[in-house]
Each structure stands twice: as C-alpha cells, then as structure tokens.
N, C-alpha and C positions, 0 to 999 in steps of 0.2 A: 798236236800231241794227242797219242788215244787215251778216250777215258775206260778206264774198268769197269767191266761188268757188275752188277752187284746182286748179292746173293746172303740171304739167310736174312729175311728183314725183322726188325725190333721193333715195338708199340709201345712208344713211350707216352705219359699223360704230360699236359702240356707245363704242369708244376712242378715234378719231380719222375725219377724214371722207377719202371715197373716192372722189370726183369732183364735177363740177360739174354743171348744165344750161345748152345753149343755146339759142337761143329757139327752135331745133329739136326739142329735148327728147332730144337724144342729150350720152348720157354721157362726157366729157373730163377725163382727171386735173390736178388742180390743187391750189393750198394753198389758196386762197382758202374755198371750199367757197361756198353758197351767197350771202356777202357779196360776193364776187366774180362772181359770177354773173350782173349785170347785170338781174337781172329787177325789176319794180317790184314797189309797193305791190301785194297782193292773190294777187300768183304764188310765194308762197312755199314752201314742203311739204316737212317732215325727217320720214323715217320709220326708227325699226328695230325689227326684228321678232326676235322670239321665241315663248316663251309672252304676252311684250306686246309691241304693234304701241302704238308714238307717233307720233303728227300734230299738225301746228300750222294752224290753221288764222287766216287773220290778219282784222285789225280795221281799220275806219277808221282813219287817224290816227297807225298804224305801219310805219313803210317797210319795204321787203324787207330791208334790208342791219341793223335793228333786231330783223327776226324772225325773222332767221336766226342772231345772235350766242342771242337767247331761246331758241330752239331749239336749240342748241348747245347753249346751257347746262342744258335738258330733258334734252335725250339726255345727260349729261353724270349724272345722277341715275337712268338707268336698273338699276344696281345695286340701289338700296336701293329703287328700286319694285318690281322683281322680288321686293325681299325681301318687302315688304309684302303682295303679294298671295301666296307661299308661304306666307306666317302664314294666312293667309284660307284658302287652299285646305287647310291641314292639318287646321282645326276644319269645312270647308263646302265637297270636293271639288267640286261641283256647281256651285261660284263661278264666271259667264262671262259675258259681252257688253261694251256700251260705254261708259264712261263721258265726257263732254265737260263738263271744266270751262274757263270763261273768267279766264284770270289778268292780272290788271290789278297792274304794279311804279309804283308812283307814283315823281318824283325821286327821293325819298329816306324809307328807311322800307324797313320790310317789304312783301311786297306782299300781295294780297288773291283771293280766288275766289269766283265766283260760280256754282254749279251749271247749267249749260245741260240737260244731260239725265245720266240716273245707270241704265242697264238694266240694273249689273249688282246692285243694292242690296243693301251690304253695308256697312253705315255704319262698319264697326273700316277696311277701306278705304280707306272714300272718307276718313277722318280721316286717315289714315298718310299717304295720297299728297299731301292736301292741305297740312299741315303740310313735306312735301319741296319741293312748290311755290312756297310763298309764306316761305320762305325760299333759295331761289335764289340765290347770285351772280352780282349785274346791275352793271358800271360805271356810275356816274352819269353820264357820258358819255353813254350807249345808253339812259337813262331819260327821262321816261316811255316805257312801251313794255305792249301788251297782245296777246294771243293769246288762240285757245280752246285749249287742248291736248284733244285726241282721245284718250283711253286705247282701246286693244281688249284685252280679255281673254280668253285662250282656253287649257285644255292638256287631253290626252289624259283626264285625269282627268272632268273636266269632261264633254268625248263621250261618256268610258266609262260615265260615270254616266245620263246622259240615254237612252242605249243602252237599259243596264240597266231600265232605266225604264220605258222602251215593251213589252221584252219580254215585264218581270213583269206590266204595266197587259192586253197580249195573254194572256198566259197566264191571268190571273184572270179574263180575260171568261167569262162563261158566260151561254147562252141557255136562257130562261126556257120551258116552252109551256104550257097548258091545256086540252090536247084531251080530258084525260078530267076535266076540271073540279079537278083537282088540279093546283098548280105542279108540274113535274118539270124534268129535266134531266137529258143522259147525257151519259158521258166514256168514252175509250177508251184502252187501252195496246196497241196492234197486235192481238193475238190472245185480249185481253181486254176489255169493255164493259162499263158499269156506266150503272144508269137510277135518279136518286133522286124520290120521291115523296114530297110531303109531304101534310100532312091540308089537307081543301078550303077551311080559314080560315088554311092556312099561308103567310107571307109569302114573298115572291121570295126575299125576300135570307137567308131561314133555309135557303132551297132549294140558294142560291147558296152560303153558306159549308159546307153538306154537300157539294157535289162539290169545292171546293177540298180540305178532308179528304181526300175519297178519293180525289183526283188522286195524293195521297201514296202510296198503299196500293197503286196497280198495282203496282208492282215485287214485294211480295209477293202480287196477286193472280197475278201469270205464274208465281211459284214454286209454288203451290198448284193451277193448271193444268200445271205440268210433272209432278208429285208425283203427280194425276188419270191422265195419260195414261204411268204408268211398268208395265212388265210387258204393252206391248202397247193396254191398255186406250184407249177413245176416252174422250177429257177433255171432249169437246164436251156440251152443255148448261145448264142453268140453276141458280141457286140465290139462295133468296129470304130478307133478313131483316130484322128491324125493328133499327134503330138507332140508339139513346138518346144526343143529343151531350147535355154540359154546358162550359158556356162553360169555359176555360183546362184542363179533363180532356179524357183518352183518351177517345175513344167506345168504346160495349162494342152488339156486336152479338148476337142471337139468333137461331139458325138457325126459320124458319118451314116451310109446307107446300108441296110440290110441283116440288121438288128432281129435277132430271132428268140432273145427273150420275151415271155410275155409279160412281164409286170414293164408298166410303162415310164416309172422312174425309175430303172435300172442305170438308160445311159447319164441321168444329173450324177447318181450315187456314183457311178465309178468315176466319172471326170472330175468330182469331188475330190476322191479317195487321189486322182493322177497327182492332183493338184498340191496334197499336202505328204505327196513322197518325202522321205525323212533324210535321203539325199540327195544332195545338187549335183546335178549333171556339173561334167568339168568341160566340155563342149558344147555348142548351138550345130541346131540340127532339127527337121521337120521327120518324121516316121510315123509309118503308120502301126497301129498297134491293133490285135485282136485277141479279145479276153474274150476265153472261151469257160461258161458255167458246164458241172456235171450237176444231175439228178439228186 
C-alpha cells in the first residue's frame, strides 16, 4: 500500500497545540489544531522536537481530521517515549537515527505495529515505544484509523560519541612502508620522532600496535629530551633500542649501539619512559625502535 506524501507541516508543543495550517502553509492560532485545519486525506504532519522529533505520516483510508486526533494522541505519549529512549541511551549512548513504525487502531481492541523501517536498532526500544503505541487512547468514534509514526532519535551524546569515534579510528591510523624490506612505521611528538621496525616476517599489524604503544610514551620521551638539553648541552640526536612487547605487559626496552645523543643518561630516561607506556601492547613481538631528539 503507498503512503502519501506529506506536506504543509504543524509545530505542535508537546502539552497542547500551537496553531494551525492553511492551504498556504502559514501558521494561524487556533483551537482546532490540525482537525480544523481543513486539509485532506494525505496532508497531514504533527511534529515535536526535542531529543525526538515525531511524524505522522498518513495511510490510505484515514482522513486528515482522523490523523490528526492519532496524532495528537502520539504527541500526547511523548513523555514516556522520551523516557524510553533515556533508558536506551544510559546503557547504549551511541543510540540514534529513525525509526518508522506503521500503527494500524482496528474499531475496537488494541491496536497493532508493523515495522516499516528501524535505523536506529535497539530492540529494548523499539518494544518500550511499541507497547506505548498500540495502546493509545483512540475514541471509537475516530476508529478505524492508521498512520506510519516517524520516530527520529538524536542527543548530544550520541554526536559526542560518533565524534569520539572518528577521532580515536584517526589517531589509531598508522602507515605501514617496506622500503628497507622491513614493515616500519614513525610517529612524532613535535620535537620528538620515533621509527618502529619490525623483523622482515613481521606483520603490519605487530608494526602497527608497536607505534600505538609508543604514541603513549612521547610525553615522557620530551621529558627525557628536556633532561638531555639541561646545562646548556644539545639534546639533538639519535638513540636506538630493541623492544620486547608481550601482549597485556609493559614493554621493556634495551638501549643498543650508536647512540648520538650526548648527555649520557639519555638511553636509562627513555627505556624508562618505554617501560611505563600507558598502553599494553595486544601482541609479543621484539622491534627495533629509533627515537630520534631535534635541537
């Protein structure tokens, strides 16, 4: 069955209504609200917004002045939807998009829902809203009567989280190369660089979860270059060591050969600094790593 188009939409508040439409589509105070309205079959649309936005979208079969009392009586359960989907969002802040279910009030009798579409899937939900639905108070008068009701779901939480999301998905990216036949990968903290290398049958992603590690570890690696360049001295240079991760442990580093800083406890400070990364490797895996100081 096709639904109608809908067109000429009303802003209603979620306690009582706030005007009418006419077939102009400008807004005029009245009691009627959109039973009064004059619009037919098809031009019907109650909307209020918050963190949910409800819609009616109408059906064959039910007049304007039937889907606007339905509608009424929607908006009229906006309360304990809000409550519903707060329950949602407290255990699943991430909870958002649209849900469109069609409610079909036979005479007499509770009425019934049929899923049209569900983007935001969250089935504790779609049952809470549902059960508000199809229990309804509808006059038998105003019966039978059917709509889609439109849910939209949306709150700050929900953004924040998606946010959050993309920024972490960005920051974990790391680029893989092979120019010296080894995976490697470097990361930097302003005035510090780091290059990890792994052995020539070492996978990407062991490459990969080593520089997350030590993406942690800049903050102490710029301590350990302040501490180099104290008394005058140039911090600038290199230093090289092998780095033994084991999956859910600290990594423990070993200073190796050819060390071109000159302060001479540079390589304890940074294998220190390896040592108390803030996160655990998710693999075991030996690489060499070279933290390179600037000036």
């Amino acid at each position: 069955m096709r639904l109608m188009p809908l067109v000429l939409p009303l802003a209603l508040a979620v306690s009582s209504v706030i005007g009418t439409s006419t077939a102009y589509g400008q807004d005029t105070p009245g009691p009627g609200g959109v039973a009064e309205s004059g619009m037919g079959q098809g031009h019907a649309s109650i909307t209020t917004r918050s963190d949910v936005s409800i819609s009616l979208e109408s059906v064959p079969g039910t007049s304007g002045a039937r889907i606007a009392v339905l509608g009424r009586a929607v908006t009229s359960s906006m309360t304990q939807i809000r409550a519903c989907y707060a329950a949602t969002i407290n255990t699943a802040p991430g909870t958002h998009g649209r849900m469109r279910l069609r409610l079909d009030m036979p005479a007499s009798g509770p009425g019934t829902t049929t899923v049209v579409e569900d983007a935001v899937n969250q089935a504790p939900l779609l049952r809470c809203v549902t059960a508000l639905l199809v229990a309804l108070p509808l006059d038998a008068s105003l019966r039978p009567a059917s709509a889609v009701v439109v849910l939209d779901f949306d709150n700050t939480a929900a953004q924040g989280a998606a946010e959050v999301a993309q920024r972490q998905t960005e920051a974990d990216s790391v680029a893989i190369s092979r120019e010296s036949g080894r995976p490697e990968a470097t990361g930097d903290g302003n005035a510090v660089h780091f290059t990890v290398r792994g052995a020539a049958d070492a996978t990407d992603e062991v490459v990969t979860d080593a520089v997350r590690v030590m993406r942690t570890v800049v903050p102490g690696l710029l301590d350990c270059r302040r501490r180099a360049g104290r008394r005058g001295q140039n911090p600038e240079g290199i230093l090289v060591f092998s780095v033994v991760l084991r999956a859910g442990a600290a990594p423990t580093a070993t200073a190796g050969r050819g060390h071109t800083v000159a302060d001479t406890t540079a390589p304890r400070c940074v294998a220190t600094a390896i040592s108390r990364a803030h996160r655990r490797p998710t693999v075991g895996a030996r690489l060499d790593v070279e933290i390179r100081f600037d000036r």
